[in-house]
C-alpha positions, 0 to 999 in steps of 0.5 A, a space after each residue: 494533528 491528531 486522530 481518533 483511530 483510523 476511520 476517523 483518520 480516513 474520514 478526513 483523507 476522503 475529505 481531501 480526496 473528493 475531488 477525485 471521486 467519479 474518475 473510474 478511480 480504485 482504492 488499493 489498502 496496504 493491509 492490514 493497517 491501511 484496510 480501515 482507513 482506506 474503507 472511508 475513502 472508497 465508501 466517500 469516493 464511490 470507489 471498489 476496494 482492493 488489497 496491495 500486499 508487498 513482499 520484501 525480497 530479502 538478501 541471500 543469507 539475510 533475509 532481513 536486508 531488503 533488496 527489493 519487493 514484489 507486488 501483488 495484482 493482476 499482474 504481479 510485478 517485482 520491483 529490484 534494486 539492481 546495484 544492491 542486488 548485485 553487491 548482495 550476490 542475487 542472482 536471476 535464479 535466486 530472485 525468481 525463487 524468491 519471487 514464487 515463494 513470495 507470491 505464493 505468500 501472498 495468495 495465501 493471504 489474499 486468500 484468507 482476507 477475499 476468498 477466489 477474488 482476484 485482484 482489480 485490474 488497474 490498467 488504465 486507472 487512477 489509483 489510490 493507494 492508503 495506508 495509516 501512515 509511512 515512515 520510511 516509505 519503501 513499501 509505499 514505494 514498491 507498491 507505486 512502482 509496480 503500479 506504474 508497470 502494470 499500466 496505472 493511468 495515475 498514481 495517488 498516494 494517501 496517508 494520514 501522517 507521514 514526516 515531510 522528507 518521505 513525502 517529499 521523496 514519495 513525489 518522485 513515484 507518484 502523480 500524487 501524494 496527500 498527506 494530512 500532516 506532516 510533523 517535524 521532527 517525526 517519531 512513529 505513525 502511531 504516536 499520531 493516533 489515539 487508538 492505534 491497536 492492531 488491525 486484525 485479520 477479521 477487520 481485515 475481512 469484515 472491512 472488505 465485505 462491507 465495500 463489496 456490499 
């Protein structure tokens, strides 16, 4: 299955999420690929549009070892991985500081993208969380934990594409998972999209004011 760019794609992800329409349900984008395509499923589905921005928390000395995330919302939450923490060396005080200089990243780009608009409580809610694809799935899977602690009544997970071992490991955090098609073997997200150029932060804005309209 292929798609033409991703409002396209999320024009036939709305289609498969319509039964969800009606159920105090809130759209969450994984910015800034999943804004487009998370764009379609909030106008088809009557729903508000909000941003889930992750943050890897890297490992002390090598930043670029993932030992965990934090999620932004009203509630933030941070999402560890404890064994590898431990073996990495991270201690409370090294994650906290890395939690603050995270979440301050990430009110600097909620910031650009929506203004003094804070994030929607999910309390409660059923939460669709779109992006335009996932490959390893570790940032959907941050995002759906933290979704899980800050009192999300349920929990969806949207994509178009997405290689049907992810999917199957992705079952385990969420009540939900829709995935358009799931080819085997898997490359690359955008091996799947005619146009797949980088979203930009302007679309980014332009996209989210068009849902607040």
């Amino acid at each position: 299955m292929m798609f033409k760019d991703r409002t396209e794609a999320g024009r036939r992800l709305a289609e498969a999420l319509a039964a969800h329409r009606g159920e105090a349900t809130i759209v969450l984008a994984l910015p800034r690929g999943g804004v487009p395509v998370a764009a379609e499923v909030a106008r088809a589905l009557g729903a508000p549009l909000d941003l889930v921005m992750v943050r890897k928390i890297g490992a002390p000395g090598h930043p670029e070892y993932g030992i965990g995330a934090v999620v932004d919302g009203a509630d933030p939450q941070v999402v560890v991985d404890a064994a590898t923490a431990r073996m990495a060396g991270a201690d409370a005080t090294y994650l906290e500081e890395t939690k603050s200089r995270e979440l301050a990243e990430i009110e600097r780009r909620r910031r650009a993208y929506l203004g003094d608009r804070r994030p929607l409580d999910v309390a409660g809610r059923t939460v669709i969380v779109v992006d335009d694809g996932v490959a390893t799935g570790s940032t959907a899977t941050a995002a759906l934990r933290a979704l899980k602690k800050a009192g999300a009544a349920r929990r969806i997970l949207a994509v178009p594409v997405a290689p049907i071992e992810t999917v199957e490991a992705l079952r385990e955090e969420a009540d939900e998972v829709v995935a358009l098609t799931t080819p085997y073997p898997f490359h690359a997200v955008g091996l799947y999209y005619e146009d797949f150029d980088q979203t930009t932060d302007e679309e980014v804005v332009a996209a989210l004011e068009g849902a607040r309209g």
